[in-house]
N, C-alpha and C positions, 0 to 999 in steps of 0.2 A: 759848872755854873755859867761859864762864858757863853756855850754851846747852848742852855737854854735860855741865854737872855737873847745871842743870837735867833736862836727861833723863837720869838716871842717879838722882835723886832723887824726882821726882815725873812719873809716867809719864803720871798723870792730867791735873796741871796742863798736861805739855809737849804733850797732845796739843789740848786747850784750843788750847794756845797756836798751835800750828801750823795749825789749823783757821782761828784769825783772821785769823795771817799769811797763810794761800796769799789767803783769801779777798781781804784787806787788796790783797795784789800782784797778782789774777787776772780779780777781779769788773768792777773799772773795765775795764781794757783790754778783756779778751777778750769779756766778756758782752757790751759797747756795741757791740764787734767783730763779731760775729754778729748783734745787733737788727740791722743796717746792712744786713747779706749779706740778712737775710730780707726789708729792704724792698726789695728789687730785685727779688726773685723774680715776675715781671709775669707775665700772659701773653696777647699782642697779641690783639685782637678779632680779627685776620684766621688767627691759628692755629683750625680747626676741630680738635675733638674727635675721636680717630679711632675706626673701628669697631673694637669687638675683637669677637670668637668665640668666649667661653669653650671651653674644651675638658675634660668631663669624664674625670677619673681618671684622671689624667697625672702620673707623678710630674715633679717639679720639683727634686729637694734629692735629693744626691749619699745622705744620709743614709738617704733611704728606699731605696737600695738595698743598705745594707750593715748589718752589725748589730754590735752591742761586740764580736764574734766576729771581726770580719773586722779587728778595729783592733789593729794590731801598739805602738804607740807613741803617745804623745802630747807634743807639747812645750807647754810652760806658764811662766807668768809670774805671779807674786804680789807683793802688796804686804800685811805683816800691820800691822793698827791696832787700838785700844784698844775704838773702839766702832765701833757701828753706823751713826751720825750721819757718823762721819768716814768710812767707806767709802762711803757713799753719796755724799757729795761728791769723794771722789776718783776717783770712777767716771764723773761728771759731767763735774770736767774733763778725761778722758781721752777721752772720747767725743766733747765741744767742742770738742778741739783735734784732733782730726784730720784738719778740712778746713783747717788750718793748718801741716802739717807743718814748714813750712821756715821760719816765723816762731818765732823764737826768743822773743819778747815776747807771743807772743799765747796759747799753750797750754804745759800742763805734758803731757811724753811720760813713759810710761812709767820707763825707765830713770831720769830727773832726779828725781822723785816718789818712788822706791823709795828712791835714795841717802840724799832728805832726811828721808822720814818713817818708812820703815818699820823695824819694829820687831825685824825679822828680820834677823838678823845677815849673812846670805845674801843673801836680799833686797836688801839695803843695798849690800853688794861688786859682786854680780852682774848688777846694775839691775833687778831683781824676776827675773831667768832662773834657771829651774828644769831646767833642760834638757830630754832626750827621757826619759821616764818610759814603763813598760811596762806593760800593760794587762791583766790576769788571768794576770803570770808575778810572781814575787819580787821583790822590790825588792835587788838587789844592794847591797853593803855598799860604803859611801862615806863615810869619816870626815865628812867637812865637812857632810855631811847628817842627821848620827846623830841628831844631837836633835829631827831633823824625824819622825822615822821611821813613827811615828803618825798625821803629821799628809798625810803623804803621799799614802795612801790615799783619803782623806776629799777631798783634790781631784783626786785622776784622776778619782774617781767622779761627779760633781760634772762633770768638765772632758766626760767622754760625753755630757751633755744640751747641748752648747754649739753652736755653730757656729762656724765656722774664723775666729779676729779676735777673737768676742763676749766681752764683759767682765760678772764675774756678780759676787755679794756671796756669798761663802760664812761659815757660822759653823761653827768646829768646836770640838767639847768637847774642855779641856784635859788629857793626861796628866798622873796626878801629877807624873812628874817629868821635863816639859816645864819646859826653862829656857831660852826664848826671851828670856824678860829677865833676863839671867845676873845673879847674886849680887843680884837686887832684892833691897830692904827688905822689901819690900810684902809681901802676900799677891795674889798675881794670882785676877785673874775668872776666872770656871767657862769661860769660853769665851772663843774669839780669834775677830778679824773680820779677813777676807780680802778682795780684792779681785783676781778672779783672771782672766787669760786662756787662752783657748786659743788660741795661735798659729800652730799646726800639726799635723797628723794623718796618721800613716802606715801606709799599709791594709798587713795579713800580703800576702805575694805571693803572690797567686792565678794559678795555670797549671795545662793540662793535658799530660799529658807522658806521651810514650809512649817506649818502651825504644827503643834500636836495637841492630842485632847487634852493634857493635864502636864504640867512641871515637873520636873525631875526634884526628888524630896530635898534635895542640896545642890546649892550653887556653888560648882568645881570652881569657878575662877575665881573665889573669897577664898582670901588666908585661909587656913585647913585648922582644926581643931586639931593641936598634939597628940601622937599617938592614936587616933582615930579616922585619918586619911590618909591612905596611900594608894599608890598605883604601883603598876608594871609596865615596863618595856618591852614589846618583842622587836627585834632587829633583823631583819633578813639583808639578804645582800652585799654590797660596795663597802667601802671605809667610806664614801660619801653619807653612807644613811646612815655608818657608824656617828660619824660629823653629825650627824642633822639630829638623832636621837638624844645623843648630849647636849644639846640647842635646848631642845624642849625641857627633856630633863632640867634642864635650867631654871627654864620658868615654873615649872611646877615648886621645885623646890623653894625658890622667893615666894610664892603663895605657900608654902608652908607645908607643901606633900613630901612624904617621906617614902621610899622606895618600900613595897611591900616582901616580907619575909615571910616564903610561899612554906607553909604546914607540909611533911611529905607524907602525912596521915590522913592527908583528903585532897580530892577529886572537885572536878569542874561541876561536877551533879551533887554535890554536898549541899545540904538544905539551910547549914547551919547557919548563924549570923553571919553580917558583914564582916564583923572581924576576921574570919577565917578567908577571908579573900580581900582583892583589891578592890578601892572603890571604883576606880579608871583605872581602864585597860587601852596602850595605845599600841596598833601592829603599825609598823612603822614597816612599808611594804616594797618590794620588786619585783619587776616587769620584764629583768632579761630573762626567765629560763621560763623551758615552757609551761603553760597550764597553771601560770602565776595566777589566774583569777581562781581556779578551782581550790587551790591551795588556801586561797582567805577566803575562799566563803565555806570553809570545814573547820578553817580558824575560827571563824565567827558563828557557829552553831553556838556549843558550848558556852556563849556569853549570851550570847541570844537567849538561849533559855536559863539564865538566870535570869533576867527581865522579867520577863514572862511571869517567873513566881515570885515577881515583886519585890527581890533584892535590887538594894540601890547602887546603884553600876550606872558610870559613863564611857561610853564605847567609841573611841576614833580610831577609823582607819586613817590613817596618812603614807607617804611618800611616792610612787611611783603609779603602782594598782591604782591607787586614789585619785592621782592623777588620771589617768586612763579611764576607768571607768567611771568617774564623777557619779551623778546620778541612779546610775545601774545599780551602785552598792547598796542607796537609802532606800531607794524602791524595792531591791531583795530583801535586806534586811531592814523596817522599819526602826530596829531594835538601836541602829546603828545610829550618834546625835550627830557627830562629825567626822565629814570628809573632807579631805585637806591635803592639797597637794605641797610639793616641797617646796615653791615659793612661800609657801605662808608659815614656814616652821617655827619664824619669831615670830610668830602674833596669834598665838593658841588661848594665849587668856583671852584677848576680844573673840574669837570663834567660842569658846567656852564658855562666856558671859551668854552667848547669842543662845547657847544650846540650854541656860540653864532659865533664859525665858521660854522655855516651853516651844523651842524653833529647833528642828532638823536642820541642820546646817553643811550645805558643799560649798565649800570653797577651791574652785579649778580657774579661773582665769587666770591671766598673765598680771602680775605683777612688778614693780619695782624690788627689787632686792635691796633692802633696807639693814643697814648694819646692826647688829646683836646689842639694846641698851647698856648692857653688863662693860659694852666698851666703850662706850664713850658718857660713861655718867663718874663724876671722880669718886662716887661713892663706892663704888663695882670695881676698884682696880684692884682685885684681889684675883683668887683661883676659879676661875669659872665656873657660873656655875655649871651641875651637871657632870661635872668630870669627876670622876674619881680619884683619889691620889695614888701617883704610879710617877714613871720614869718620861712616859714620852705621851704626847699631846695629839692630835689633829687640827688642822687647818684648812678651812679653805680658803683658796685665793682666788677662783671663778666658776660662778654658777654657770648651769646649761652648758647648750653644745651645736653650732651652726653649721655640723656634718648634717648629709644625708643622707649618711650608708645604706646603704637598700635591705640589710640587715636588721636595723637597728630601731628602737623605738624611743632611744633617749630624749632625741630632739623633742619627741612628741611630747613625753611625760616630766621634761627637767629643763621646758622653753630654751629661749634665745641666750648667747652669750652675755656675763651680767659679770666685768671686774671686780674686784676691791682695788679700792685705794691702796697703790703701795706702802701709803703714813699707815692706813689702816689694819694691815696685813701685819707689819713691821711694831706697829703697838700691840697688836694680839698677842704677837711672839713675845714682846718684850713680859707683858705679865706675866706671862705663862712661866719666864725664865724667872721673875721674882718670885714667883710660887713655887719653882723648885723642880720645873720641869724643864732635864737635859737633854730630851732629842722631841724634835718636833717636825711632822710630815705635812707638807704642804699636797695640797688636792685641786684635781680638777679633772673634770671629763676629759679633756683636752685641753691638761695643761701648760703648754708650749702657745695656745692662743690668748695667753693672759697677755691684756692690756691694747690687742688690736680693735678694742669698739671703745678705747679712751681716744680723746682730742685732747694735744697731737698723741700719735702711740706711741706704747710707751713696750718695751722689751721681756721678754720674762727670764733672760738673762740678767739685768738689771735686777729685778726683784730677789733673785737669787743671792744675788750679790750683796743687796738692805740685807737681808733676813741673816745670810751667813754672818754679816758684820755685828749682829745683835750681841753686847758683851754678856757674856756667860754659857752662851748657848755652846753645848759641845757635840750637837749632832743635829744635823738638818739633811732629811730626805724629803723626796717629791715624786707626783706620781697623777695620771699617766699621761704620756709623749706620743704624742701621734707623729707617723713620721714626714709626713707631706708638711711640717711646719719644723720641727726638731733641729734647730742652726745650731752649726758650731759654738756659735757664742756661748750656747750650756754648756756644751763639752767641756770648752776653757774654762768656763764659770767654776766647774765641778774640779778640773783637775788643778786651779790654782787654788782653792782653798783648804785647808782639812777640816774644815767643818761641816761641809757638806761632802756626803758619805758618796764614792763611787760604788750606786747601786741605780744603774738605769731599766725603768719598766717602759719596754718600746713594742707593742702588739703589733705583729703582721699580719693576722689573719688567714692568709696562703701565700704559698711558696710559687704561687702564677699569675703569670701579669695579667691572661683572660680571666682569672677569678676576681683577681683585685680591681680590673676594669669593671666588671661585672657588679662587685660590691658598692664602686664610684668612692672606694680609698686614695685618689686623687695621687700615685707613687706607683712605682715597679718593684721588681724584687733588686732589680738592680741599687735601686734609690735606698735601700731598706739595708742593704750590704755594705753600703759607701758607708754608711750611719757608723754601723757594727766597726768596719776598717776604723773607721775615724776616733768612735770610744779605744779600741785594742790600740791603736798608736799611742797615744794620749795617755791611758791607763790601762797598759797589758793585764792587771789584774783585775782590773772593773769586772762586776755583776753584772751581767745583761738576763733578763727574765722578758717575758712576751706570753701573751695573747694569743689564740688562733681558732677556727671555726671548720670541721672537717663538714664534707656532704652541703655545702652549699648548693641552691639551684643548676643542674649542671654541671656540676663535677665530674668529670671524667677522674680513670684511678690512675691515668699517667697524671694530671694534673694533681692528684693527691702527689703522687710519687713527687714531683716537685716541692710540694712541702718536705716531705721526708729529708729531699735533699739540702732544702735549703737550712732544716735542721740541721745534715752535718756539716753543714760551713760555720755554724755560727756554736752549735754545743751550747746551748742553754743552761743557767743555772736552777732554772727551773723556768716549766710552761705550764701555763692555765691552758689547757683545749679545753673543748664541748663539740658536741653535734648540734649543727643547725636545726632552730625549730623556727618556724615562721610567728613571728610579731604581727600585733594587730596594727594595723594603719602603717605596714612596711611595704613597698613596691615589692619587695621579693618573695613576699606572701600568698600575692594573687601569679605566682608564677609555677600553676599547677602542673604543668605537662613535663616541667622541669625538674621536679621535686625528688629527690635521690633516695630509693625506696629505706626504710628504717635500719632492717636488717644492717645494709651496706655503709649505713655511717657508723651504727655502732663496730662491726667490722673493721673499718678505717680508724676509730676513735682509741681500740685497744690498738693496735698497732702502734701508731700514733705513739699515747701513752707508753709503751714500752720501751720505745727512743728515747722517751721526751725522761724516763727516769734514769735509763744507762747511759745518758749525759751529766746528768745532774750527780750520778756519782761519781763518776769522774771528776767533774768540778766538787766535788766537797773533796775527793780524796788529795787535792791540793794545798790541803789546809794540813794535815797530819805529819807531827811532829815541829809544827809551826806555834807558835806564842800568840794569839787572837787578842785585841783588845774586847773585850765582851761589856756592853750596858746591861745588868742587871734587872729584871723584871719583874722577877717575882719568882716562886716556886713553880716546881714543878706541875703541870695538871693533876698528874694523879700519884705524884709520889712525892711526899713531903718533901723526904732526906735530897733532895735533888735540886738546885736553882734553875733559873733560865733566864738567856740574855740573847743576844747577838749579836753578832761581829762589823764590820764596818761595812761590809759586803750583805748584809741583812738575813745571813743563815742564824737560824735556832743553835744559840747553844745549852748542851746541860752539864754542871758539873754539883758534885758532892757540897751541902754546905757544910762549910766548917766546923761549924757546930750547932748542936741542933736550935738552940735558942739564936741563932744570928742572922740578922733581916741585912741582905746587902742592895736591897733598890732601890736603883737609882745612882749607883755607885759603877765605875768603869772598870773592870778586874781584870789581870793578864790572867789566858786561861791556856793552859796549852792543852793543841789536840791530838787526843789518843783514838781516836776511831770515828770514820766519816759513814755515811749513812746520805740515801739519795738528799734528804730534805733538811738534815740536822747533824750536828755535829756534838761527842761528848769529849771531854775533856778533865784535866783538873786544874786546880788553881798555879799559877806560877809561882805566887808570891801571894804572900797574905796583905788584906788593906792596912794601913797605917793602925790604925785605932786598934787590930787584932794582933799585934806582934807584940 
C-alpha cells in the first residue's frame, strides 16, 4: 500500500526508486550470470576458420523485399517510464535475459517488468501487449485505448524501422491531455519514454488471381458440414513440409474439415459421389530431387479429371514446386484453385475464401512470416492443431535460408532468413509439453543461423538452452547444422544438458575442399573434421549422421575417393547421399560441359552407399547387450505384436509388446539390445513400466 501511494505521489521519486530496486535484485545474479556464460565461450585450437565467399548484392533480410506498403499490421509491446536512463536499463535487462528464458531468477521478461514499472495503465494489465495495430489505415476506436490515441501512431511508426523481436527506446511528445498518470499532482514532462517491441508483422496478402467462369459449388474456407467435408494430405519431402502440412492441417480442421478415410475399393477414376473421395486435396510439394515438376503434374491428372466431370473438389498445390513454378502450374492445370508457396501456410483460409469467389489464385511472393494464431490466441493453448496424438512434436524455429550453394534451390523456393522469437519458440514447446508431448524437434534449413537477422543477435545455443529448460520436456532434438556456422557453444549446450539428445545432423556434401569450393559451402573438409573431433571429445558416444551429393559438376573419382575417405574418419551413423541433379534457377545447372555422365554417379552413389551402411552397423552394433532408454512411438509398421521407439542417439528401436492389448506411447522403457542391424535395433524389455508389474 505504501509503494502505491508512493507512486501515486511522486512519480519521480518512485521511478528513482524502482531503478535501484530492479537494479538491487538483477545486477548480482543475472549480470555475474552472464560474466560466467561469456567465459566459456572457447574455441578449440583444432576448430579451423572456415572459408566463406562473400556474395555480392544478395539481399538477406525479409525486409528488403517488402516495403511499409506491403505491411497490413503490426503487433507491439511497450512499457512507458519516466526517463530516459530508466528505459535504457529496462531495455538492457530484457535483452540479458533472453538467453534465460526459463529461469525465473535470472531475467526480467517482458510481461513481469511492464506489470511492475510501467506507467501505462495498459501496459501494466496487459503485460506491455498492445495488440495488432494497423499500418497506414485508422486506428479503430477502442475505449480502453482512448487516451493512447496519439500516442499510438508515434510507435507504429517507430515499430517500421524494427526488426521482428527488436527492442528500441522511443520518446514521444506529450498531448495536452494525455493522462497517462491519471489525476497526478504534478505537472508531467513534455515527453514520455518508451520501451518498445515489435513482436510480430503481418504482410497485406499478396496474390495473383485470375477470374474463372463460374464458382466452385462450396466455399472450403466456411466451417465444413459434419461428416460431409474432408480433405487429404500428400506430403513429400523434409520434416520442414512434415512441419508446414500440420500448420495447414490446423486450419482446416478449426473450419471444421475432417481428414478423409480413403475407401481401398475405389480408384481416382471412380465416378461415384463426393463421399467416396475428399473434397480438398493438398500436395504439399518438393523441389530437391529431380524431375520434382513432372512428378506433380501426374499427381495432378487424376484430380484434374474429376473436375472435369463435375465432382466438387478443391485442388492446392503448395510448398516448394508451388513455389518455383507459381504460374506454370494454374496455366497447365486450370483445374488447379491454389498455389501457394510455404511462406503462406498460415493463411490458407484467406487464399481459400479467394478461390471460392470464383479466382484462380497464386500466391509466390515474399512475405512476413507471421506466427501460427493457435499460439498466441488464449483460446488455442491446447494441442495444435493438426498434429496428431503421439510422443514427439515438430518445431520450427527459422524459416528460409541465405546460403547460395550452387546446388541448391532452397533459397529460391523457402525465401530469406525469417527467426522466431525465442518467447515464441519456447511457448510452442511449452503447450506442446501440456498436451503431452515428450520429445520435440526443433527445425530449420540452417539451423545454427537462428537468430542472426534479430537486433542485437541473438545465439541458437541460447535457444537451445530456453527450450531444453522447458519443465517436463524429456527430449529435445534439432536439426540441420550447417557447418560454416555450427560453434561450440551447441556442442556445450547439448552435452551439459540431458535433455537434449546427443544426436548431431551435420551435411558435408564432399570430402574435397575443390568440390566444397565449388559448391560455395563456405568450410573445408578440414573445418568439417575439427566439428566431428570436438562432438567425439565432448560426447564419445554422440550420433553424428550427414548429408552428401556424389557426381557434382566436375568431380573427378579421386575427388570422390576423398569422400570415401573422409567417410572413414568419421564412420557415420547413418548418411543420406543422392546423385547430383541440376535445380532450376541453380548456377550449377547451367554448368553443361561439366556435368558427370549419369552412369558414373549412379556408380559412385552404390559405392558410396555400401560404406555408408558397413558403418552404420558398426555403430549400431555398439548398442548390443546394452540397456537403451527407448521413447515409445507407437507399433510396429507392419507387425502388430512389435512396438517402436528410439534411443537417445535417434536409432529405431523394436521390441515385443508385452501384451497384446498394451499401448506404451509416449512412455520412456529400458530396452535391452539383442541384435543391431545397419539402421535399427531389436531388443527386449528390461523392466516392465510401473503400471505393468
Amino acid at each position: 500500500m505504501l509503494l502505491l501511494v508512493l507512486t501515486f505521489l511522486w512519480p519521480s521519486a518512485c521511478g528513482a526508486f524502482w531503478l535501484t530496486f530492479i537494479k538491487h535484485q538483477t545486477l548480482k545474479s543475472s549480470f555475474t550470470r552472464f560474466a560466467t556464460i561469456e567465459n566459456v565461450e572457447y574455441v578449440p585450437q583444432s576448430i579451423q576458420k572456415p572459408v566463406v565467399e562473400p556474395l555480392t548484392g544478395v539481399k538477406t533480410r525479409i525486409s528488403q523485399f517488402l516495403t511499409t506498403e506491403n505491411i497490413e499490421s503490426v503487433q507491439l509491446r511497450h512499457i512507458e517510464v519516466e526517463t530516459e536512463e530508466m528505459a535504457v536499463f529496462c531495455k538492457s535487462l530484457l535483452i540479458q535475459g533472453r538467453g534465460n528464458a526459463n529461469d525465473k531468477d535470472a531475467h526480467w521478461d517482458f510481461a513481469s517488468l511492464a506489470a511492475n514499472i510501467s506507467l501505462c495503465d495498459r501496459s501494466k494489465q496487459m503485460g506491455g501487449d498492445l495488440g495488432w495495430l494497423p499500418v497506414n489505415e485508422p486506428l479503430l476506436f477502442d475505449s480502453s485505448m482512448a487516451f493512447k490515441y496519439d500516442l499510438i501512431p508515434a510507435l507504429v511508426n517507430e515499430a517500421l524501422n524494427l526488426q521482428k523481436g527488436e527492442i528500441s527506446i522511443v520518446s514521444v511528445q506529450r498531448a495536452h491531455d494525455d493522462v497517462s498518470l491519471k489525476d497526478s499532482h504534478f505537472k508531467q514532462p513534455p515527453v514520455s519514454w518508451h520501451v518498445l517491441q515489435l513482436v510480430d508483422v503481418r504482410s497485406r496478402l499478396s496474390m495473383a488471381l485470375s477470374r474463372r467462369k463460374q464458382k466452385n459449388p462450396a466455399d472450403p474456407s466456411q466451417p465444413a458440414v459434419a461428416a460431409t467435408m474432408t480433405y487429404a494430405m500428400e506430403t513429400m519431402g523434409c520434416q520442414m513440409n512434415v512441419a508446414d502440412s500440420q500448420r495447414m492441417e490446423g486450419q482446416l480442421q478449426l473450419l471444421g474439415y475432417q481428414p478423409h478415410s480413403p475407401n481401398p475399393n475405389l480408384n481416382n477414376n471412380d465416378s461415384s459421389g463426393s463421399d467416396s473421395h475428399p473434397n480438398l486435396i493438398i500436395l504439399n510439394t518438393c523441389s530437391i530431387r529431380d524431375h520434382a515438376e513432372q512428378k506433380l503434374y501426374s499427381q495432378l491428372g487424376p484430380y484434374a479429371q474429376r473436375k472435369r466431370r463435375g465432382q466438387p473438389l478443391t485442388i492446392v498445390v503448395a510448398g516448394c514446386v508451388a513455389q518455383q513454378e507459381g504460374r506454370n502450374i494454374s496455366r497447365r492445370f486450370p483445374e488447379v484453385d491454389v498455389v501457394m508457396g510455404p511462406q503462406y501456410t498460415n493463411r490458407l483460409q484467406e487464399l481459400l475464401s479467394a478461390a471460392a469467389e470464383g479466382q484462380q489464385v497464386v500466391a509466390v511472393d515474399p512475405s512476413y512470416q507471421t506466427e501460427d494464431p493457435w499460439l498466441t490466441s488464449p483460446s488455442q493453448q491446447v494441442l495444435r492443431p493438426g498434429d496428431s496424438p503421439g510422443a514427439t512434436a515438430l518445431v520450427n524455429v527459422i524459416y528460409g535460408c541465405n546460403e547460395r550453394c550452387t546446388y541448391c534451390v532452397v533459397p529460391n523456393t523457402r525465401g530469406v532468413e525469417q527467426s522466431r522469437a525465442l518467447e515464441a519458440v519456447v511457448g510452442e514447446v511449452q503447450q506442446l509439453v501440456r498436451a503431452g508431448r515428450k520429445e520435440v524437434t526443433l527445425l530449420g534449413q540452417n539451423i545454427d543461423s537462428w537468430g542472426r537477422d534479430m537486433v542485437p543477435k541473438q545465439r541458437f545455443a541460447d535457444l537451445l538452452a530456453a527450450v531444453g529448460a522447458v519443465p517436463g520436456l524429456q527430449r529435445l532434438r534439432f536439426l540441420t547444422s550447417h557447418p560454416k556456422y555450427m560453434s561450440p557453444r551447441v556442442v556445450q549446450a547439448v552435452a551439459a544438458n540431458p535433455v537434449i539428445m546427443p544426436n548431431f545432423n551435420v551435411p558435408f556434401q564432399s570430402g574435397d575442399n575443390e568440390v566444397l569450393r565449388q559448391m560455395r559451402r563456405g568450410y573445408t573438409r578440414e573445418r568439417y573434421l575439427s566439428i566431428v573431433e570436438l562432438i567425439r571429445r565432448e560426447m564419445p558416444d554422440a550420433a553424428i549422421t550427414a548429408d552428401c551429393i556424389v557426381g557434382f559438376p566436375g568431380e573427378t573419382e579421386e575427388q570422390f575417393q576423398n569422400t570415401l575417405r573422409l567417410m572413414e574418419e568419421v564412420k557415420f551413423d547413418q548418411l543420406f547421399a543422392h546423385a547430383y541433379s541440376p535445380r532450376p534457377f541453380t548456377p550449377a545447372a547451367g554448368w553443361e560441359e561439366q556435368q558427370v555422365p549419369e552412369e558414373v554417379k549412379q556408380d559412385r552413389l552404390q559405392r558410396l552407399k555400401r560404406l555408408a551402411t558397413t558403418h552404420a552397423l558398426e555403430r549400431s552394433q555398439r548398442y548390443v547387450g546394452r540397456v537403451q532408454p527407448v521413447l515409445v512411438e507407437g507399433e510396429h509398421e507392419k507387425d502388430s505384436s512389435l512396438l517402436r521407439g528410439r534411443n537417445p542417439h535417434g536409432r529405431l528401436v523394436y521390441f515385443p509388446r508385452p501384451s497384446p492389448d498394451s499401448d506404451l506411447t509416449g512412455l520412456i522403457v529400458e530396452v535391452q539390445i539383442t541384435l543391431a542391424r545397419p539402421y535399427s535395433l531389436l531388443g527386449q524389455l528390461a523392466t516392465l513400466p510401473g503400471d505393468m508389474l
